[in-house]
N, C-alpha and C positions, 0 to 999 in steps of 0.2 A: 504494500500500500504506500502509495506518496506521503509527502509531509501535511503536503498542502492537502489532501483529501482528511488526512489523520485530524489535523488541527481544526475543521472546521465544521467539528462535531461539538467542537466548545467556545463558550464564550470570547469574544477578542480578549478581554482583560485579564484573561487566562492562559495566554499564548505562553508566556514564557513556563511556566508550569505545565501545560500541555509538551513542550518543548521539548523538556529534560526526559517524560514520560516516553515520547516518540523516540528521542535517542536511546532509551533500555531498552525497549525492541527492538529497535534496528540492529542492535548489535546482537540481541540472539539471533537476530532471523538472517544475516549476512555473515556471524565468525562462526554461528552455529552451537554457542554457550550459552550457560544458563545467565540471564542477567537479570540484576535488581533495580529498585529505586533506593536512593538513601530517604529519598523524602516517603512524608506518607501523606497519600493523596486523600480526600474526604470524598462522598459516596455520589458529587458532580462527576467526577473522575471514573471510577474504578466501575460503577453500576453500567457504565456506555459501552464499557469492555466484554466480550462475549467468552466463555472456558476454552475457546480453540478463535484465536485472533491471526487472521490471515495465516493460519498452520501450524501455530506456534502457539502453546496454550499458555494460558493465564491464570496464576493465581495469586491469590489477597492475606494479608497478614497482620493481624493490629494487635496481635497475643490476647487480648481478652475476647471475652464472645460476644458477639453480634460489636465487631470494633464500626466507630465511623471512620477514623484517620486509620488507614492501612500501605504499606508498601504493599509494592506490586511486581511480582516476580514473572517473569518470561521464558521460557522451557521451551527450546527447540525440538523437533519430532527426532525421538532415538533415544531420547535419556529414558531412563529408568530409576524417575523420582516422583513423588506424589504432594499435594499440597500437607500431607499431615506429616510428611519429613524432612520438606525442605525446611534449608536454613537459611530463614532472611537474614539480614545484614543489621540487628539490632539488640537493644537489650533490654529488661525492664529493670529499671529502678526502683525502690524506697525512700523515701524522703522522710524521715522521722522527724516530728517538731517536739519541742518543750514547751508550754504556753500553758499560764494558770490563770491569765488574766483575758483573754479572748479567742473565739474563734475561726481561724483563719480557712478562706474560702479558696477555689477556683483561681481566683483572678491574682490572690495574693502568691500561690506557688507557682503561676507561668510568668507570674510578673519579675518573681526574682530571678525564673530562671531565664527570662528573656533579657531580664538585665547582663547578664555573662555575653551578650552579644551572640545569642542564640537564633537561627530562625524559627519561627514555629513550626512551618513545615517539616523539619529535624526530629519532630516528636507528635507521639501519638497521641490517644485519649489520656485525658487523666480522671482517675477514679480518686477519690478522697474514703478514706475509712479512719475514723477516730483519728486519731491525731497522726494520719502519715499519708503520705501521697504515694502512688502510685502510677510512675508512666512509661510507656518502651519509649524510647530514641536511637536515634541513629546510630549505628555502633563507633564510627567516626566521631561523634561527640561524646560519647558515654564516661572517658578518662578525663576529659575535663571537665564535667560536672562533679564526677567524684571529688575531683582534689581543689575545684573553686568553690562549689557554690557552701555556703557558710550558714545560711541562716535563709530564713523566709520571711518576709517582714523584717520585724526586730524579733524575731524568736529566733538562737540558735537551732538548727539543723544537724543531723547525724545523715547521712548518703553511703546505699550499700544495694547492690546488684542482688536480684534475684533470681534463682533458678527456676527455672524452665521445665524442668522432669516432670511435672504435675500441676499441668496447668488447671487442674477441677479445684485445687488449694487456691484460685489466686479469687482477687476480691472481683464484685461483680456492681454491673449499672441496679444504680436503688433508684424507683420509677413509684410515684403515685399513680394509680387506676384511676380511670374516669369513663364513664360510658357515656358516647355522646349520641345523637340521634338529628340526622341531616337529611336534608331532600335528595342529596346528589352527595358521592366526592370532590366536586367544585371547591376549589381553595378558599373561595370567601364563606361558602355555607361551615367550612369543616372550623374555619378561623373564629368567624362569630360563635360558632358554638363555645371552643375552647375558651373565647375570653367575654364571653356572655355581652356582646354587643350588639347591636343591628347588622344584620350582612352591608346596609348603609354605608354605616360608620365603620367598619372597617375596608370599605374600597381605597381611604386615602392612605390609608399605613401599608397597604399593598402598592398604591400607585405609587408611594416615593420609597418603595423598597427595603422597607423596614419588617417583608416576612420573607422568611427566606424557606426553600424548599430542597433539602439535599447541600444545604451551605451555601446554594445561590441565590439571592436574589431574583422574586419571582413576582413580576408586576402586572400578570396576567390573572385579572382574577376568577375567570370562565376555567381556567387548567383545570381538567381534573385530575386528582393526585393515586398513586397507586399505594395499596399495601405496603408498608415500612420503609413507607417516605418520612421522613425525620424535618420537621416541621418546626423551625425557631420562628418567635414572633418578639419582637423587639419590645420590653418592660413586663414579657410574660413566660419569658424563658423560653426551654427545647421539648420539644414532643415527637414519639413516633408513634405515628399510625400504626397501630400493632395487628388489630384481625378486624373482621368481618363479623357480628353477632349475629346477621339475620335480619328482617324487615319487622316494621312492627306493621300492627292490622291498617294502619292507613298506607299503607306501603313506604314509608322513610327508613333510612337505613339507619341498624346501630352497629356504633364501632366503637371499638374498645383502644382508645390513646395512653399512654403511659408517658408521665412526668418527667422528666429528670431531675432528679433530687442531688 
C-alpha cells in the first residue's frame, strides 16, 4: 500500500503520527521482520487496522485489558509468532507515592512525568490503585524514568518495573455502570443521555469539538457510534459504550456505558 493511500485514512493533524505508524510496516512488509511502534497509538489509530494488513498481520499491545493506548506490532507472512507471545518493545511501571495529606489524580502523575521531557505518546494507559500508579512505556524511556523521576507533585515517589508473567495479577479499569436508553446510536442522542441535557444543548459542545469519539474529535452529530466506542465529553469525563441490553416496548435502545473512574 502507498503512503499517500495509508495516510488518508486519518485525520491531516494526524499525519505525523500516522507517519511513524506507516514506517513500522513498511519495514516489515519490504526487510521482511517483525516490527514495532515505540509509540502507542489510541483506538483512532489501531481500530482502522485490519488482523492481516496488506499481508502482513497486525497486532495490538497496551498490557492491560481492553488497553486504549497500545503499540502496534507488524509480523510478516513466515514467522511463527502469535499476539499472546510476542514481545513488544515496552515495560510497565509502579509508581508508589507517600501522601497523608491529599489525593493525587490522573493529571498529577502524567504531569510529572511529562515534566522529564517525556512525550505522551511514549506511554500507555495509566491505571491508578491506592496510592500507586500504574503504566507501560516505551522501553527506550523506561531507564530514565526509573533513575529521574523523584516524586509526583510534592509527594516523594519510589519507581520499580513490573513483571509480566501474570498478567490476571495486574490492576484493572474501575468503571461506574449506567444504563442509558436512546432512540438511535447517534452521538448526540447517546451524549445527552450521559450528561442528562437536551440533544439541543448538546449540539454546540459537539460543534466546537469538545466530545471526542475514539480520542478524536467528533463534530458530527448525526455519526452513529459502534459498540466500544470510548466516548470523552469534555467536564464529564470518558465512557465506553460497553453492550447492547435490548429494546424497551417503545422500541428505544438500552445500553449499558461504563464510567471511568
Amino acid at each position: 500500500m502507498k503512503k499517500e493511500i495509508f495516510l488518508k485514512q486519518f485525520p491531516q493533524e494526524m499525519e505525523y503520527e500516522a507517519s511513524k505508524l506507516y514506517n513500522a510496516f513498511e519495514i516489515a512488509k519490504k526487510y521482511e521482520i517483525v516490527s514495532f511502534t515505540e509509540e502507542f497509538y489510541t483506538p483512532n489509530f489501531w481500530k482502522k487496522l485490519t488482523e492481516k494488513f496488506d499481508g502482513v498481520k497486525v497486532v495490538t499491545d497496551g498490557i492491560f485489558e481492553d488497553s486504549d493506548r497500545r503499540q502496534i506490532g507488524f509480523i510478516p507472512a513466515g514467522f511463527d509468532v502469535y499476539e499472546g507471545n510476542t514481545e513488544f518493545p515496552c515495560k510497565l511501571l509502579e509508581i508508589e507515592i507517600n501522601s497523608k495529606f491529599r489525593e493525587y489524580e490522573h493529571k498529577d502523575f502524567l504531569g510529572s512525568l511529562m515534566g522529564l521531557n517525556i512525550k505522551r505518546e511514549l506511554m500507555g494507559d495509566l491505571i491508578l490503585e491506592d496510592d500507586r500508579g500504574y503504566i507501560p512505556v516505551s522501553e527506550k524511556i523506561s531507564d530514565h524514568i526509573l533513575s529521574e523521576l523523584k516524586q509526583i507533585g510534592k509527594a516523594p515517589c519510589k519507581v520499580r518495573k513490573i513483571s509480566l508473567d501474570n498478567k490476571e495479577n495486574l490492576p484493572k479499569y474501575k468503571f461506574d455502570d449506567k444504563i442509558i436508553t436512546v432512540p438511535s446510536k447517534r452521538l448526540d442522542s447517546i451524549v445527552s443521555a450521559i450528561t442528562n441535557l437536551s440533544r439541543t444543548k448538546v449540539i454546540e459542545p459537539i460543534e466546537k469539538g469538545k466530545v471526542l469519539v475514539d480520542y478524536s474529535p467528533e463534530k458530527d452529530k448525526s455519526k452513529m457510534l459502534e459498540m466500544d466506542s470510548v466516548i470523552t465529553i469534555r467536564g464529564y469525563g470518558k465512557y465506553r459504550l460497553f453492550s447492547d441490553r435490548g429494546e424497551t416496548k417503545k422500541g428505544k435502545e438500552r445500553l449499558l456505558i461504563k464510567k471511568y473512574i
